[in-house]
C-alpha positions as CSV (number, residue, x, y, z in Angstrom):
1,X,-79.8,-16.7,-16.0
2,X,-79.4,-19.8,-18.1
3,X,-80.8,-19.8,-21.6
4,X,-83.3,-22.7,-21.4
5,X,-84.8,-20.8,-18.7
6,X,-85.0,-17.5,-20.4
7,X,-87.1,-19.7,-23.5
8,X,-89.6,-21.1,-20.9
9,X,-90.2,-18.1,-19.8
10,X,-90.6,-16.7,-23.1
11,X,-93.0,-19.3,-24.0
12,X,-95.3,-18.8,-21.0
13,X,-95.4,-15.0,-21.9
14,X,-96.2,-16.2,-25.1
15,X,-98.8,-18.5,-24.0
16,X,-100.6,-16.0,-22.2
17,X,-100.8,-13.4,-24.3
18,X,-102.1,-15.7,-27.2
19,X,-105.6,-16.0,-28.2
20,X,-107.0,-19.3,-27.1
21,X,-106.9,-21.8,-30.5
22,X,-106.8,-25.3,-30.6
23,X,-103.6,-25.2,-33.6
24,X,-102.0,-22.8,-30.8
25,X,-102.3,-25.1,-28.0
26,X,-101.1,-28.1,-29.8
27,X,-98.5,-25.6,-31.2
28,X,-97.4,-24.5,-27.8
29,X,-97.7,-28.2,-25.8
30,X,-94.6,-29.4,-28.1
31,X,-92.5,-26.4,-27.8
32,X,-92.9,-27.1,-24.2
33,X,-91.8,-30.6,-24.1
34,X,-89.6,-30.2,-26.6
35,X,-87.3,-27.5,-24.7
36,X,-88.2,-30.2,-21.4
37,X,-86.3,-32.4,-23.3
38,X,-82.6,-33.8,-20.8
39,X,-80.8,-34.1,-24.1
40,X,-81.8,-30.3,-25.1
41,X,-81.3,-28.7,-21.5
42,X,-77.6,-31.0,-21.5
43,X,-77.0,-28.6,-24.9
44,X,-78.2,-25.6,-23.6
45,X,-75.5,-26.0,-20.2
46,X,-72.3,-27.4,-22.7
47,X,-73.7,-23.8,-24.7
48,X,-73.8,-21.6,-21.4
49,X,-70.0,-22.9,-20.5
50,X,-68.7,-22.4,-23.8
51,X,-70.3,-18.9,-24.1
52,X,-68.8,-18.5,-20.6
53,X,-65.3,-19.6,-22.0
54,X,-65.1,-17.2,-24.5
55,X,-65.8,-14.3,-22.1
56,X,-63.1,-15.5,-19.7
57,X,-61.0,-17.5,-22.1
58,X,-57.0,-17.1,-21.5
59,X,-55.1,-15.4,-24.1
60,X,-51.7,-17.1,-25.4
61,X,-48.6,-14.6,-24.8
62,X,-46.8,-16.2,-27.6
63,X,-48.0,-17.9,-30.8
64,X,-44.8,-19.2,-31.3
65,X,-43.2,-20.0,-27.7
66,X,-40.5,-22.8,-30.2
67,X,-39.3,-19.6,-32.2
68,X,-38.6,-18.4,-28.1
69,X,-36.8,-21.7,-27.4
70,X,-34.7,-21.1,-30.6
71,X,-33.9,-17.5,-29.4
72,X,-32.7,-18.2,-26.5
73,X,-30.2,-21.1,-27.4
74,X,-29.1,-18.5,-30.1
75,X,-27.7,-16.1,-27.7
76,X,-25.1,-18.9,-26.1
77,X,-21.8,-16.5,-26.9
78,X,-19.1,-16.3,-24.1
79,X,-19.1,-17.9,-20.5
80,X,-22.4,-19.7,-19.5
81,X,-23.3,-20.0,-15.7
82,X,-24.6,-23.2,-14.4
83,X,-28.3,-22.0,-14.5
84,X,-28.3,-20.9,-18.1
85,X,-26.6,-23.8,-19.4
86,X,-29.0,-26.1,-17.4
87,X,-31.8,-23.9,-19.2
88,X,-30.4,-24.7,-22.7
89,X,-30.1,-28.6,-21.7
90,X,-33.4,-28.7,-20.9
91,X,-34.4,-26.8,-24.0
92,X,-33.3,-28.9,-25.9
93,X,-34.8,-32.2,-24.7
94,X,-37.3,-33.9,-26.9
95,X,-39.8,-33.6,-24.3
96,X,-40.0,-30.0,-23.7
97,X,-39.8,-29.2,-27.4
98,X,-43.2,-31.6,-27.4
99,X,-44.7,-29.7,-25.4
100,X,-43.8,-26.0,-26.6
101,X,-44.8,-27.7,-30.2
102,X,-48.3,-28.7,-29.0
103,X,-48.5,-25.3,-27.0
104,X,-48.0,-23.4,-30.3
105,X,-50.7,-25.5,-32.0
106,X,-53.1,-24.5,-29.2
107,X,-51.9,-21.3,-29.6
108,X,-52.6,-20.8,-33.4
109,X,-55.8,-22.9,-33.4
110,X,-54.3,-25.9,-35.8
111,X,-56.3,-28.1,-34.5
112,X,-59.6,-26.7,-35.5
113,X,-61.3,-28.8,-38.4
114,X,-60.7,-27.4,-42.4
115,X,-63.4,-28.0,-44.1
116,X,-64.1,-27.7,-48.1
117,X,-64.6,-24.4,-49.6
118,X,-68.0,-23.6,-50.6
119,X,-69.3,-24.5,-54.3
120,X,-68.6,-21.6,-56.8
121,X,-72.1,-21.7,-57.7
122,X,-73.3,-21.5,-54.2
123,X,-75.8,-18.2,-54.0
124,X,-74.9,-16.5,-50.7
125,X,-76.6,-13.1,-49.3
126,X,-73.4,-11.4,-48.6
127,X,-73.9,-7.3,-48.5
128,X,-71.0,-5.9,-50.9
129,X,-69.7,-3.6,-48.3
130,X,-68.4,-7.1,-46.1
131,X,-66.4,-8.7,-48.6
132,X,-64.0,-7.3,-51.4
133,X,-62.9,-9.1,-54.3
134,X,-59.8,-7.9,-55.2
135,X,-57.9,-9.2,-58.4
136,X,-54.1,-7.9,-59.0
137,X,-51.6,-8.3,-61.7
138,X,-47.6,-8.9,-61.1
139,X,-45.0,-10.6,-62.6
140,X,-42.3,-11.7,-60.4
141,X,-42.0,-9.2,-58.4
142,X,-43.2,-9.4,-54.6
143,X,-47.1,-8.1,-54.0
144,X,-45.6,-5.7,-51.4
145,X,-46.9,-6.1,-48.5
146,X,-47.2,-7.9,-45.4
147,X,-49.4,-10.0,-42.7
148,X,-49.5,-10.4,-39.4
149,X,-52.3,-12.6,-37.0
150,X,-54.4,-11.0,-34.9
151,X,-53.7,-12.0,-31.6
152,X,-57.4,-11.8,-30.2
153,X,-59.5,-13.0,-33.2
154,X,-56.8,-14.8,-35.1
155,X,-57.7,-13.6,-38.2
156,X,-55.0,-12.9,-40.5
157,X,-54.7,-8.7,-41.2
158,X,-52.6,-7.0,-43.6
159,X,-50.0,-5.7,-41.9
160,X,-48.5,-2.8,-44.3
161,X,-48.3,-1.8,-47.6
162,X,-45.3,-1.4,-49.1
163,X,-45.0,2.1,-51.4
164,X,-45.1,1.5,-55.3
165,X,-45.5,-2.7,-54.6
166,X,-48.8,-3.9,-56.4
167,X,-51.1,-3.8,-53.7
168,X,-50.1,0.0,-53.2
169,X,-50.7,0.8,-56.8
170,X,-54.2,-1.0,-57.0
171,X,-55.5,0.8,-54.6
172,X,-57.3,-1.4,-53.5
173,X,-55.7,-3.4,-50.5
174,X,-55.6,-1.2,-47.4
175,X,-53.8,-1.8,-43.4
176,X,-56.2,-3.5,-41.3
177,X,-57.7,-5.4,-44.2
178,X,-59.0,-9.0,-42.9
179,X,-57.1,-11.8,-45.8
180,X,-60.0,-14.9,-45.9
181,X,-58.8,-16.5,-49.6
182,X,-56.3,-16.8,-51.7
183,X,-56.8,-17.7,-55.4
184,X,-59.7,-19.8,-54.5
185,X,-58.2,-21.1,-51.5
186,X,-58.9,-20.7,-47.7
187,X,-55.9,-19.8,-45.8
188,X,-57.3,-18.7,-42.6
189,X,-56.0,-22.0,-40.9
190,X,-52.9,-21.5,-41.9
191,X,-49.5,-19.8,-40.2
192,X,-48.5,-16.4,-41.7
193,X,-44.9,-17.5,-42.7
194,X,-47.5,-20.1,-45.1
195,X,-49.1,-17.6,-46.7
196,X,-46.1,-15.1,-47.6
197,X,-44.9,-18.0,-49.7
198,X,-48.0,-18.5,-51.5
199,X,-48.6,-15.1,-52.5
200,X,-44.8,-14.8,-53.6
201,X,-45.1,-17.5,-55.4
202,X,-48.3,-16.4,-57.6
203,X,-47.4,-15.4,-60.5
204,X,-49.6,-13.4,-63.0
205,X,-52.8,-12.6,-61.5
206,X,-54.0,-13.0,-58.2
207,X,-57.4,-12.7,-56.4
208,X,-57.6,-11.6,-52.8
209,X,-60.6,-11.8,-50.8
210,X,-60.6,-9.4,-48.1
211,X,-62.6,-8.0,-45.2
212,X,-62.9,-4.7,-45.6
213,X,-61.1,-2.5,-42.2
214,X,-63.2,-1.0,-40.0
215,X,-61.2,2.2,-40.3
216,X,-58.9,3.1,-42.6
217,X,-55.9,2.9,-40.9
218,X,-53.0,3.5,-43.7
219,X,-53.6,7.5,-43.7
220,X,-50.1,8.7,-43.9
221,X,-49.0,10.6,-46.9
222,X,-45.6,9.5,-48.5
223,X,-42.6,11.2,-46.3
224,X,-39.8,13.0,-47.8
225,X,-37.0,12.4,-45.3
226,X,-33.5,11.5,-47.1
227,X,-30.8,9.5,-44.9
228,X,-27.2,8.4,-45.1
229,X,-26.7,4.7,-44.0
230,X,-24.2,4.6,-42.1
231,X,-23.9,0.8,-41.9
232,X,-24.4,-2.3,-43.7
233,X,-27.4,-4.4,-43.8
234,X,-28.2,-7.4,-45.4
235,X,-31.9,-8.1,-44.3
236,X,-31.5,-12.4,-45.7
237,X,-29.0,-12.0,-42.9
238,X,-31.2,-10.6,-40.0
239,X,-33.8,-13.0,-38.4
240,X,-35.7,-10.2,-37.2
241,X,-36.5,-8.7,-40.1
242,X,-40.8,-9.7,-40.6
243,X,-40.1,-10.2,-44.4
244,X,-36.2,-11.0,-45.5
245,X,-37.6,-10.9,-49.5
246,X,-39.2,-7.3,-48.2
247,X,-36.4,-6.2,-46.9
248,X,-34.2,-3.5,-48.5
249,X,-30.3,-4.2,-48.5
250,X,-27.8,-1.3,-48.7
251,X,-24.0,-0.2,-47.7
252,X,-22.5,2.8,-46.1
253,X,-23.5,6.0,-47.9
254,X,-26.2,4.5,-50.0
255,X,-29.0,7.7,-49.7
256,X,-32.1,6.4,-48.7
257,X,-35.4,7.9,-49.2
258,X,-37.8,7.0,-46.0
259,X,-41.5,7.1,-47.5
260,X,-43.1,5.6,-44.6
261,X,-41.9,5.8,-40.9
262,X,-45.8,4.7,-39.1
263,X,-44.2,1.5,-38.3
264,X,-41.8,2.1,-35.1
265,X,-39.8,-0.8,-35.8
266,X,-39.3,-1.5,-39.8
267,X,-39.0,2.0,-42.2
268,X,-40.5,1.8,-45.6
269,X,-37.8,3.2,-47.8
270,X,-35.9,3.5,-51.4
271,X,-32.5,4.0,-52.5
272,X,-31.7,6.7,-54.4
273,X,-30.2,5.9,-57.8
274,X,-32.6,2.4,-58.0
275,X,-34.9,2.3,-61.3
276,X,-36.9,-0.1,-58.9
277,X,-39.4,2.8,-57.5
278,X,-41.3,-0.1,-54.7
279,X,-40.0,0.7,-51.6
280,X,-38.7,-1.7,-48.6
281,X,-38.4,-2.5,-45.1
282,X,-34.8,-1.2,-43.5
283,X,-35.2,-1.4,-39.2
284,X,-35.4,1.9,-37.7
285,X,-32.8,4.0,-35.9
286,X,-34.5,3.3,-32.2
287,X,-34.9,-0.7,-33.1
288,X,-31.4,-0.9,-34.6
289,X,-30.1,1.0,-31.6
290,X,-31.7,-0.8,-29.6
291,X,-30.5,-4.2,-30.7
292,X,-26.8,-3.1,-31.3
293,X,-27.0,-2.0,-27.4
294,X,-28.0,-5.3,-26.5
295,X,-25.6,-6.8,-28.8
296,X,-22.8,-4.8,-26.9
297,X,-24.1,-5.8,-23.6
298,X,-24.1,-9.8,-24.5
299,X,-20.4,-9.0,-26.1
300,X,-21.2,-10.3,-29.2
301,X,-20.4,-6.3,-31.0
302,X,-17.2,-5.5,-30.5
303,X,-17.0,-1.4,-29.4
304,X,-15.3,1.3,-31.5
305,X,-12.1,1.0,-32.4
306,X,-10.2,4.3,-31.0
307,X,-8.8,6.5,-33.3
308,X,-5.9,7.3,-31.2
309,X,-4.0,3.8,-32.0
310,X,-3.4,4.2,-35.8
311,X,-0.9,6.6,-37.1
312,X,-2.3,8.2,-40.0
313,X,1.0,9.9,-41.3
314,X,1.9,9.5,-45.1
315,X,5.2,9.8,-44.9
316,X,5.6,12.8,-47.8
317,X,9.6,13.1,-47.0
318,X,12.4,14.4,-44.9
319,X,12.2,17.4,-42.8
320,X,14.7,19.9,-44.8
321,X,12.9,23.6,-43.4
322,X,11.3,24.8,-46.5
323,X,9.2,21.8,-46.8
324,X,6.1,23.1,-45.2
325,X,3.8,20.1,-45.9
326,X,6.8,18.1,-44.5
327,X,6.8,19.9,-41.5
328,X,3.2,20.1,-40.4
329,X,2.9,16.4,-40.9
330,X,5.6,15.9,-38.4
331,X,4.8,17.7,-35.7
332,X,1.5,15.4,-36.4
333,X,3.4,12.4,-36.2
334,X,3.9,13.0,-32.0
335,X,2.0,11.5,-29.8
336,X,2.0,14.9,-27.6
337,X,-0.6,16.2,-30.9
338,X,-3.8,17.4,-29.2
339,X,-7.4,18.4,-30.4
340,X,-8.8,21.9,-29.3
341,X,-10.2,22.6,-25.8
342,X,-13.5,22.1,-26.3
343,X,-13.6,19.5,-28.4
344,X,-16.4,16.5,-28.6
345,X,-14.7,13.9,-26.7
346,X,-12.9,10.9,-29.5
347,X,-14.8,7.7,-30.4
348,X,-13.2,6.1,-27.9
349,X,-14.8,8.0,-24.8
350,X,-18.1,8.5,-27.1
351,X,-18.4,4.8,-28.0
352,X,-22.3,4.4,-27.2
353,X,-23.2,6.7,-30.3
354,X,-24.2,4.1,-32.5
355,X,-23.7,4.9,-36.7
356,X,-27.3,3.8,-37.7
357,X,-28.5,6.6,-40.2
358,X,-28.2,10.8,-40.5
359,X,-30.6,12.7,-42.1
360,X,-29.5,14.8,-45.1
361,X,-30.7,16.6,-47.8
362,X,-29.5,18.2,-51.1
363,X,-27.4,21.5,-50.9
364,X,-25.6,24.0,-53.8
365,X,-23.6,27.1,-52.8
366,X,-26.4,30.0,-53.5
367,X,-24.1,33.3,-54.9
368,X,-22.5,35.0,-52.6
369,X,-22.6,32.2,-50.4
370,X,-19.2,31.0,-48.8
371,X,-17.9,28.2,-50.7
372,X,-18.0,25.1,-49.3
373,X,-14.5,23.8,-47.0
374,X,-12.3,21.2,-49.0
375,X,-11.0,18.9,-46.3
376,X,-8.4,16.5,-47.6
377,X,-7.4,12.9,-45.3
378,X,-5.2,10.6,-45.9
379,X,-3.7,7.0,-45.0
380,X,-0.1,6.0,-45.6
381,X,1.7,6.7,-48.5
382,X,-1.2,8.6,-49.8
383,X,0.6,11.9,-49.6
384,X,-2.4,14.4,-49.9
385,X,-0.1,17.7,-49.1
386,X,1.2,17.0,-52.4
387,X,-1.7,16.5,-54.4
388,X,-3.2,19.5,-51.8
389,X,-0.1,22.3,-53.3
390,X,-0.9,20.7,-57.1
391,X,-4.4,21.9,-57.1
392,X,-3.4,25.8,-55.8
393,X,-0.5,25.7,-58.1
394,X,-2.7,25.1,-61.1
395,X,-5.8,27.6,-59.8
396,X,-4.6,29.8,-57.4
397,X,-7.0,32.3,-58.3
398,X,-9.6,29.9,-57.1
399,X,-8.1,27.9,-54.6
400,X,-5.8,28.9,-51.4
401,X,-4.2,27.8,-48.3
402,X,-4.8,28.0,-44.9
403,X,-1.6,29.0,-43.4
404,X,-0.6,27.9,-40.2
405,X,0.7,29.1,-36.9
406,X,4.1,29.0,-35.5
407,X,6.5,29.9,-32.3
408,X,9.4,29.3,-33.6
409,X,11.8,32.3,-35.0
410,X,11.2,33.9,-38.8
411,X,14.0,32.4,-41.4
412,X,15.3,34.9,-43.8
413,X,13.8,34.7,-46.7
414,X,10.1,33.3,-44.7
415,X,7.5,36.1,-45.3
416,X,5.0,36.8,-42.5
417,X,1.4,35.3,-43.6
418,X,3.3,33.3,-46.7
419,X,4.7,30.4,-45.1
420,X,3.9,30.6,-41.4
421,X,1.9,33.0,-39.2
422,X,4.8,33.7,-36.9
423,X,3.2,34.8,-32.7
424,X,4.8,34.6,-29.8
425,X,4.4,31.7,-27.2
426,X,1.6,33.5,-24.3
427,X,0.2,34.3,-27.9
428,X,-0.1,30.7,-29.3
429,X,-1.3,29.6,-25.9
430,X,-4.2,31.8,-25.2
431,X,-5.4,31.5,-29.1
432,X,-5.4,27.6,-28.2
433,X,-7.0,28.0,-24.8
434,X,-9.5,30.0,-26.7
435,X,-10.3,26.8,-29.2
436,X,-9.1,29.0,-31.9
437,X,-7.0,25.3,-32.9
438,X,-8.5,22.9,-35.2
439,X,-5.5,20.9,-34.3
440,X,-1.7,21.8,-33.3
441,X,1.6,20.5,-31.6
442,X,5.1,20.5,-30.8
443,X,7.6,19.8,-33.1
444,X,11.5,20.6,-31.8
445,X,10.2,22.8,-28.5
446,X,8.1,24.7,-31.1
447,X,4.6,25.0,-31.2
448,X,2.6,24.5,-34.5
449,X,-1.0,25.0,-35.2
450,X,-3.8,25.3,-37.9
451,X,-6.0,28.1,-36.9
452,X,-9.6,28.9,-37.5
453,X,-9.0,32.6,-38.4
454,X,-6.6,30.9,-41.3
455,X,-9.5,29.5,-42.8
456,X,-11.7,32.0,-42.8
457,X,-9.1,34.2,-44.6
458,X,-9.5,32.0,-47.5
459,X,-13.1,32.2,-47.6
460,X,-13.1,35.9,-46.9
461,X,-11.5,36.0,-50.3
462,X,-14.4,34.5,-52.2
463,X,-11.5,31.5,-52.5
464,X,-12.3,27.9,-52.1
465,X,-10.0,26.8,-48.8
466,X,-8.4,23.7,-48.9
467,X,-6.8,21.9,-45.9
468,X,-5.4,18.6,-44.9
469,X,-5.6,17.2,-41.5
470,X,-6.0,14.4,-38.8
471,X,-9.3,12.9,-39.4
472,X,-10.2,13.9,-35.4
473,X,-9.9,17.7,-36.8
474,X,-13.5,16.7,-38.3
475,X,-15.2,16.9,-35.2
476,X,-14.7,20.4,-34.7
477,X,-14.8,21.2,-38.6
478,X,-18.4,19.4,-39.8
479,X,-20.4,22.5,-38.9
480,X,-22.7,24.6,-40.6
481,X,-20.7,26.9,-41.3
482,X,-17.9,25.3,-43.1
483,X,-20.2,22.8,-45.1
484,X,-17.0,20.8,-45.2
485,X,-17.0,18.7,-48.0
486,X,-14.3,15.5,-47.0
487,X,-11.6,13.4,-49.4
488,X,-9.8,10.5,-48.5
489,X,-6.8,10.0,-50.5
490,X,-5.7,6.2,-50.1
491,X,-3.0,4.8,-52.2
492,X,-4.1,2.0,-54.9
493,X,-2.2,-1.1,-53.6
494,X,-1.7,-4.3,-56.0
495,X,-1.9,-7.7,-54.5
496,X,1.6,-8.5,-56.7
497,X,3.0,-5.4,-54.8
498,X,2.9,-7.0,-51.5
499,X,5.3,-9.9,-52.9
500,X,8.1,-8.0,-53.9
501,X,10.5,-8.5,-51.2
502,X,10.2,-8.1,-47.3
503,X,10.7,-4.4,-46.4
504,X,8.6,-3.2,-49.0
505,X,6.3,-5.8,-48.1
506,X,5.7,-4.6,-45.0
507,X,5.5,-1.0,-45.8
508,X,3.0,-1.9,-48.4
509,X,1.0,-3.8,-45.6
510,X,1.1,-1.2,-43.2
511,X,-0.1,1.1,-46.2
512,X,-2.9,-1.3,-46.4
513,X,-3.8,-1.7,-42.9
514,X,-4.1,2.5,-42.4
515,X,-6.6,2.7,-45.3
516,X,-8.7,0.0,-43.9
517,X,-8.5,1.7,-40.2
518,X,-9.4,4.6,-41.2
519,X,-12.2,3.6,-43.5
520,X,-13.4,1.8,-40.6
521,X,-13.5,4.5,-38.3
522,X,-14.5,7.7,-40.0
523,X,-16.0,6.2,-43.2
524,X,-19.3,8.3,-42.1
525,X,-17.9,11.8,-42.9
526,X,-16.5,11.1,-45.9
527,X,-18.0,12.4,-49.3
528,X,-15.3,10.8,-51.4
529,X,-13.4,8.0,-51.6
530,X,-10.1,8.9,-54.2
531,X,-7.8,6.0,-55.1
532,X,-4.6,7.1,-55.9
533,X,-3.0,5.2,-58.9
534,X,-0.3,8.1,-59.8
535,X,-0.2,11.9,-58.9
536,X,-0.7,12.9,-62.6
537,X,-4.2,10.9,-62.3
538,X,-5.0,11.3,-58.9
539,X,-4.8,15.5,-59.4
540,X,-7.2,15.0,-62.7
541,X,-9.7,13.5,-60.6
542,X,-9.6,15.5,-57.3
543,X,-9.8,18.6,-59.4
544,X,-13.0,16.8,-61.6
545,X,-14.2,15.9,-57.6
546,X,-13.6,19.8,-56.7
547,X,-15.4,21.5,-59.9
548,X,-18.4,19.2,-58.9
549,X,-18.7,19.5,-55.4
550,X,-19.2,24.0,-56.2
551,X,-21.9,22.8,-59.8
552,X,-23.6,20.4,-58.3
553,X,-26.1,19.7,-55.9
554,X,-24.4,17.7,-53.1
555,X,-26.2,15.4,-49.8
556,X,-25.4,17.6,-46.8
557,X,-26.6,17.3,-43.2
558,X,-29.7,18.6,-42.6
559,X,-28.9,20.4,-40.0
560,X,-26.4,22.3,-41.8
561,X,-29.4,23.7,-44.2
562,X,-31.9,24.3,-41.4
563,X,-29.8,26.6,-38.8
């Protein structure tokens, strides 16, 4: 029923019910031609509509549908077909960007009139429980946290709070807090992006006036889950990011500390190490995933490299039969060298696992505990089964070998269990049937192999076990119960060095070019990076690294703690 209907009515209620006075009467004859008034009952219909408009009204899908435009001619990488570059052309004709530009002003409600704030001095009834006056103190640093518009009301709500910023340690600015002023000044007719740079630029103190949420909706307690980037990110480099001066920038192997996770898309985290304690957006594993998929599927991320490709030998010397390290690395050196039956399959078959983050936490040997596996890698030139017989020679009381596996016949002055583990063929080949191989091959019609059992010999003996190996041996040794605790030996290279003269050159290069290929592809499992100037350094150091790794608390897998 229409409202100037529902009045008369009212007022002929109300006229009958009265007692009869002549004020009354008089009273009750204007209402009546008052609300018969054209000009009234033209108000009361433009009211009905408007009321009816808001009831039925449409809804915008995007606030922004120019940002959408610029997406889209963003993602023009490779071969375009004739539809989607006919897309782009038109997206990029003055006329369409017209009207996406006065769709987004629709859209945000830019047209609505500003008018003047009200006079300080003004006296209005507000209740106190409506409206918070909230006045913070920062220097230059950010007020740490974010905004977003509501898509329904359009008011502008505080998004999140970021742990240890200044909102977070007043106290006083919650999630789902309504922001109406700014230092005096009214911002709700203005675009978020607007007001992030006015409140980062306020310096000193700031007042905030703020709706109070209807629920307190920031109820999570601060998180203690520790992770280990395992990738880059520079967030003034990622449009998606809601906040680039929120976001928190770190590089493979940085330890992160994930305070908040409510957010499915952008993590509230710290780095460990920082004396700055506020904490800062890094995306999530499921967005970042989720993005480097599509990434992949447009071409624009290149997949894994494959492991298999590289030769990761370091050339230690010429095979003379006493040389032990000189002979295990060269039955490595042939491309017949195969991983254990049972193996996780390489990065190149296993090339959707995306390196986003892995969860760790801290981890000593407890007495009476195994100690922890010392697994030595190494590019070219950075001859690790040197440095690897150094360390045992110095402590062999604390350090030992694992000895390897053989077919071939025992030399005469070779002891059984000293140099090699000497077993017949049908032996060798049902021990490597059995996966008891973290690696092995074929040097000469002889079969060669680095067995589990050898390992745990060491550790039987209370001894800490070091080994070297192909860095695809990792797969099968990053376990619980090794704890393996990974070196990469890469040889320090001078940019005068590679000057010299040609062959050396290129020997140097190729020295250059294994480091970087393998620090590309299994820079995620190592816990140490050693670059070696000289052996007389290079020993000093690893055995520094060593002494550490069994004093100190160390960033393990979680997993390897929990099982």
């Amino acid at each position: 029923m229409p409202l100037l209907e529902i009045v008369l009515q009212t007022l002929a209620l109300l006229t009958s019910q009265l007692h009869p006075d002549a004020n009354h009467k008089e009273d009750l004859a204007f209402l009546k031609d008052a609300f018969s008034e054209k000009s009234l009952s033209y108000l009361m219909k433009i009211h009905d509509k408007l009321k009816q408009y808001e009831k039925h009204r449409p809804t915008p899908v995007l606030h922004s549908a120019t940002c959408l435009a610029e997406d889209v001619e963003e993602l023009q990488n490779g071969l375009l077909e004739d539809d989607e570059r006919e897309l782009l052309l038109l997206l990029s004709t003055p006329h369409l960007k017209a009207v996406l530009s006065a769709h987004d002003t629709v859209a945000q409600k830019n047209f609505d009139p500003v008018l003047p704030p009200l006079p300080e001095d003004l006296d209005v009834d507000l209740e106190e429980e409506s409206v918070k006056i909230v006045r913070l103190v920062k220097n230059k640093e950010p007020l740490g946290a974010t905004i977003r518009r509501d898509e329904v009301t359009g008011a502008v709500i505080v998004a999140r709070i970021m742990r240890g910023g200044a909102a977070d340690r007043s106290g006083l600015v919650h999630v789902g807090d309504e922001l109406r002023e700014v230092n005096g000044h009214l911002i709700t007719h203005k675009r978020p992006d607007e007001i992030s740079q006015i409140l980062s630029q306020s310096q000193g103190s700031i007042t905030l006036k703020l709706i109070p949420a209807v629920e307190e909706e920031d109820k999570l307690k601060e998180s203690r889950v520790y992770l280990r980037a395992l990738f880059d990110y520079t967030p003034y480099e990622d449009k998606a990011t809601p906040c680039q001066e929120a976001g928190l920038p770190f590089k493979r192997g940085d330890i992160l500390q994930v305070v908040s996770q409510e957010d499915a898309t952008w993590w509230q985290a710290k780095r460990i190490g920082d004396c700055n304690l506020r904490a800062a957006l890094i995306p999530s594993t499921q967005f970042q995933e989720r993005r480097l998929r599509y990434r992949m599927k447009m071409g624009s991320f290149p997949a894994p490299m494959s492991s298999k490709a590289h030769t990761y030998c370091d050339n230690e010397g010429a095979l003379n039969g006493k040389d032990i390290a000189s002979l295990r690395r060269s039955f490595r050196l042939r491309k017949d060298r195969h991983n254990s039956p049972g193996e996780p399959q390489t990065t190149e078959t296993n090339h959707t696992d995306f390196l986003i983050y892995e969860e760790v936490t801290q981890y000593l040997p407890r007495p009476g505990e195994r100690p922890r596996l010392i697994v030595l890698i190494g590019s070219l030139g950075a001859r690790i089964s040197e440095l690897k017989q150094k360390v045992i020679a110095e402590n062999p009381r604390c350090y030992g070998l694992a000895v390897p596996h053989t077919t071939r016949a025992r030399k005469g002055y070779e002891r059984e269990g000293v140099e090699y583990h000497f077993i017949t063929k049908a032996a060798f080949d049902a021990d490597m049937q059995s996966g008891k191989f973290i690696e092995y091959g074929e040097y000469k019609d002889n079969l060669y192999g680095t067995s589990l059992d050898s390992i745990h010999r060491i550790s039987d003996q209370n001894k800490i076990c070091l080994v070297d190996v192909q860095p695809e041996a990792l797969r099968t040794l990053r376990t619980a119960e090794f704890k393996p605790y990974v070196v990469f030996v890469r040889p320090h290279i001078y940019d005068s060095q590679l000057t010299v003269n040609q062959n050396k050159c290129n020997c140097l290069h190729e020295m250059k070019q294994s480091a970087e290929k393998m620090d590309e592809c299994y820079s995620s499992w190592v816990d140490y990076v050693l670059v070696k100037e000289d052996p007389v350094s290079a020993l000093a150091e690893l055995q520094v690294v060593l002494e550490r790794v069994q004093m100190e608390c160390q960033w393990v897998p979680v997993s390897w703690v929990r099982t």
